[in-house]
OpenMM code with the backbone's topology and positions (N, CA, C; nanometers):
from openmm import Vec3, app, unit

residues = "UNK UNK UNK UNK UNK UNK UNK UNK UNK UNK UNK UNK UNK UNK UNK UNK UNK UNK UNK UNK UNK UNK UNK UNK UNK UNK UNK UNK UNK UNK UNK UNK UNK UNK UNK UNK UNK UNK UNK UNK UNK UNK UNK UNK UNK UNK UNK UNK UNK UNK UNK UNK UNK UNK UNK UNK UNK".split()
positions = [
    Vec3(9.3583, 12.1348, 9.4241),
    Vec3(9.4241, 12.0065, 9.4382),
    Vec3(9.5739, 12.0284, 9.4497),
    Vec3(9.6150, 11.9963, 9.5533),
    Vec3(9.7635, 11.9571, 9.5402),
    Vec3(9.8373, 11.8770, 9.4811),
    Vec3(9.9558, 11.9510, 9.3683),
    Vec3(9.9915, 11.9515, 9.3134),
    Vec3(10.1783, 11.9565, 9.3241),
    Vec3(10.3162, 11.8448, 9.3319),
    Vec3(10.3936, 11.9124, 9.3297),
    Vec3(10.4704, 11.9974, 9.1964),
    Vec3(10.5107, 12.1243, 9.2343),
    Vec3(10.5884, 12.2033, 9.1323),
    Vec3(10.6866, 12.1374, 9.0901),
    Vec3(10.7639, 12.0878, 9.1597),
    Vec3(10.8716, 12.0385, 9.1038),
    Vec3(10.8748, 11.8717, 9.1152),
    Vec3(10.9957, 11.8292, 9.0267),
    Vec3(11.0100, 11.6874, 8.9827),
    Vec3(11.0958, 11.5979, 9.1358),
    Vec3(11.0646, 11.5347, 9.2572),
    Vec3(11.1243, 11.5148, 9.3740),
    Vec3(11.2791, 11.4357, 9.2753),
    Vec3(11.3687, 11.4925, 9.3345),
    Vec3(11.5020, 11.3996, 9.2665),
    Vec3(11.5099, 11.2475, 9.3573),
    Vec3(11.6575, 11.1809, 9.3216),
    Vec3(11.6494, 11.0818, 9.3795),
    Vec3(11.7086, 11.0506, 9.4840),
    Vec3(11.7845, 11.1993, 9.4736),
    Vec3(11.8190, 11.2335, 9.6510),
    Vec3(11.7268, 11.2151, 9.7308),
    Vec3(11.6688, 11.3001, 9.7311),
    Vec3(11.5524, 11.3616, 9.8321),
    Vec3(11.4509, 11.2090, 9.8079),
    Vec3(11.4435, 11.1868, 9.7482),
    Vec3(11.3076, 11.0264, 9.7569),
    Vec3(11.4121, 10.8941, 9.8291),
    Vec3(11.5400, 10.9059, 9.8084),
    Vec3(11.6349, 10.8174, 9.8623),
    Vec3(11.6076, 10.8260, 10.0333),
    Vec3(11.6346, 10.9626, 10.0402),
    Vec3(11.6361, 11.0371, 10.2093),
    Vec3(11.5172, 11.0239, 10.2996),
    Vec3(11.3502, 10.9975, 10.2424),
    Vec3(11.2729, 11.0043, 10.2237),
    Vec3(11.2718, 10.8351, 10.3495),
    Vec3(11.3040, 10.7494, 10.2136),
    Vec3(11.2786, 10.5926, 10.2292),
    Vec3(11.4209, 10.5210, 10.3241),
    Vec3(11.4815, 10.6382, 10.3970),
    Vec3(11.6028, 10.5576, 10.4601),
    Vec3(11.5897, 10.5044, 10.5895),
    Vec3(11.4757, 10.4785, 10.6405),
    Vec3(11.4594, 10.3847, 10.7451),
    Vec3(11.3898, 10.2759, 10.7023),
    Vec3(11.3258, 10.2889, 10.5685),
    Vec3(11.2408, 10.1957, 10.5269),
    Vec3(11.3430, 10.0353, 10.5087),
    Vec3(11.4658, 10.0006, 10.5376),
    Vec3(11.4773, 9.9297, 10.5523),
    Vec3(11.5140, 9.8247, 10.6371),
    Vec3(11.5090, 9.6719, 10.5946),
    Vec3(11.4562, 9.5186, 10.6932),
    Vec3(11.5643, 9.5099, 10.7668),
    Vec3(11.4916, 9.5170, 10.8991),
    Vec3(11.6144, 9.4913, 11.0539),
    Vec3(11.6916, 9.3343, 10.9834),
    Vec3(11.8156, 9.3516, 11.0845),
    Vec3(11.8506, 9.2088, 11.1111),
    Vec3(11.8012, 9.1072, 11.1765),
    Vec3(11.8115, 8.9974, 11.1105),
    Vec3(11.7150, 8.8835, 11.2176),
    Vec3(11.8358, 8.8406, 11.3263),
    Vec3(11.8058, 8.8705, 11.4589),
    Vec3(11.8724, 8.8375, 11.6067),
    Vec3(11.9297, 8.6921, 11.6557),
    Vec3(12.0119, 8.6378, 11.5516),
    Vec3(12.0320, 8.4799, 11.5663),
    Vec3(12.1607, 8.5051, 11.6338),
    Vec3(12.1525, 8.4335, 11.7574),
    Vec3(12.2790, 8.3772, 11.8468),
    Vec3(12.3177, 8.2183, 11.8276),
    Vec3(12.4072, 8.1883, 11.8616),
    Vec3(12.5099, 8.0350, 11.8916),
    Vec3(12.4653, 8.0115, 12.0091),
    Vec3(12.4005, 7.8858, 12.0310),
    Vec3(12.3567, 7.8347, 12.1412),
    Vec3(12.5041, 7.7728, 12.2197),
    Vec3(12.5053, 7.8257, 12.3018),
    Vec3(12.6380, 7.7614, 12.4194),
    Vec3(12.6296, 7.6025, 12.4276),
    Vec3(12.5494, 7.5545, 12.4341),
    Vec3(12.5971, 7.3981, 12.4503),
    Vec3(12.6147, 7.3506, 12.3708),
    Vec3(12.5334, 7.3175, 12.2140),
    Vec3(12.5524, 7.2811, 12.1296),
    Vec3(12.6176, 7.3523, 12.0061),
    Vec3(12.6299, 7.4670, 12.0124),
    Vec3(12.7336, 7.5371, 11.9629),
    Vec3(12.5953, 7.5494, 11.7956),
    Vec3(12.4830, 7.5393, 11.8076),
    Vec3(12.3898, 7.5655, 11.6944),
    Vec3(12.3464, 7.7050, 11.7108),
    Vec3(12.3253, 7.7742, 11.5360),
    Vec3(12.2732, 7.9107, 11.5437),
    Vec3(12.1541, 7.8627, 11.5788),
    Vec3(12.0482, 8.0020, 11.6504),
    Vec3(11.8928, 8.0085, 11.6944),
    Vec3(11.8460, 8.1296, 11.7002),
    Vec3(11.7905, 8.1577, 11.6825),
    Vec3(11.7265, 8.2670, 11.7278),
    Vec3(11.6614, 8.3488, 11.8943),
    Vec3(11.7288, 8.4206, 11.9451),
    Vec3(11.7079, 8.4511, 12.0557),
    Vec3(11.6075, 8.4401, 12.1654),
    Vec3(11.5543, 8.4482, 12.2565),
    Vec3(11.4532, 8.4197, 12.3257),
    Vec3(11.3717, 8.3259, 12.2552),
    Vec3(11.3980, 8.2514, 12.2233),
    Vec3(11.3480, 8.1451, 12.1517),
    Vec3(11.4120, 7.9773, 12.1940),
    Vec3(11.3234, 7.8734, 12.2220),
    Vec3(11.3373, 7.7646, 12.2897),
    Vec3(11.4233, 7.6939, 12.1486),
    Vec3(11.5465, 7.6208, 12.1915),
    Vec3(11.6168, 7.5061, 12.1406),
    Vec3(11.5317, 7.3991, 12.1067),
    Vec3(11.4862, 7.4004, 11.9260),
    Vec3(11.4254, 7.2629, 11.9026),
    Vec3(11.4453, 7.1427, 11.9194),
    Vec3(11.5959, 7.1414, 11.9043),
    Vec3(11.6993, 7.0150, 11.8754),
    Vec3(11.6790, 6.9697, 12.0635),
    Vec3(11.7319, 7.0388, 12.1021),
    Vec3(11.7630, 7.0198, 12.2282),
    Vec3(11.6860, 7.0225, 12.3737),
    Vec3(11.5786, 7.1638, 12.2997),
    Vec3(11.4403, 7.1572, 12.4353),
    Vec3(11.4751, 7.2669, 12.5273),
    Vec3(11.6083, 7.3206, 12.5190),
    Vec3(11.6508, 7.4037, 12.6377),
    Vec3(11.5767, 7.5389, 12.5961),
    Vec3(11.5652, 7.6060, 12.6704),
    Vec3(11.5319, 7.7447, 12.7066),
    Vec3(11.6084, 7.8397, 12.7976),
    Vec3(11.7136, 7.8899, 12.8127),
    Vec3(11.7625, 7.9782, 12.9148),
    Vec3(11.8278, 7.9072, 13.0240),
    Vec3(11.8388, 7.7963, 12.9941),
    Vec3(12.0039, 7.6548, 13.0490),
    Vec3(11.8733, 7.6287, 13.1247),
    Vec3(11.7560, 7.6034, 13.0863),
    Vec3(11.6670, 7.4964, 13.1515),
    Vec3(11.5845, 7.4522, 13.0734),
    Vec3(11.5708, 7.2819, 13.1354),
    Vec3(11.5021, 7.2373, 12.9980),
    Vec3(11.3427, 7.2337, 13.0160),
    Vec3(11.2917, 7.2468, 12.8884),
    Vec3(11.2024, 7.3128, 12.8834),
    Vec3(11.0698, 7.2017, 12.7961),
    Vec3(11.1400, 7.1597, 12.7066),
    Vec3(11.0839, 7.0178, 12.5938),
    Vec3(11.1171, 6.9305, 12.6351),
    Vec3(11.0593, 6.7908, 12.6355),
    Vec3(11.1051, 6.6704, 12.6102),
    Vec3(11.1290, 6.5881, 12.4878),
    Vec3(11.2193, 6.6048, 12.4337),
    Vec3(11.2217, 6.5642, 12.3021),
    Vec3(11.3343, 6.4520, 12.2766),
] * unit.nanometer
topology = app.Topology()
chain = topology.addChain("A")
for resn in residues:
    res = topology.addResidue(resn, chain)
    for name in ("N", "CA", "C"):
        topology.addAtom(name, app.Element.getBySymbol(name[0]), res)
């Protein structure tokens, strides 16, 4: 059975887990209304999608 010899420090377990962390969430300022949103993602408020409208709301 494998077994480690030694005790991993908290270097090496730090170095280990350093991609393990949460991206940024991709929120832009919508140009017309000047509201944060989230990218490729349709304007609730507004309906637009990519300066065309897309909802009727």
């Amino acid at each position: 059975m494998a077994v480690p010899k030694r005790k991993t420090s908290k270097s090496k377990r730090n170095q280990r887990r350093s991609h393990h962390k949460v991206s940024d969430v991709n929120i832009v300022e919508d140009k017309k209304t000047g509201e944060y949103k989230l990218s490729h993602h349709v304007d609730l408020k507004s309906g637009f999608y990519n300066g065309k409208k897309i909802l009727d709301i």
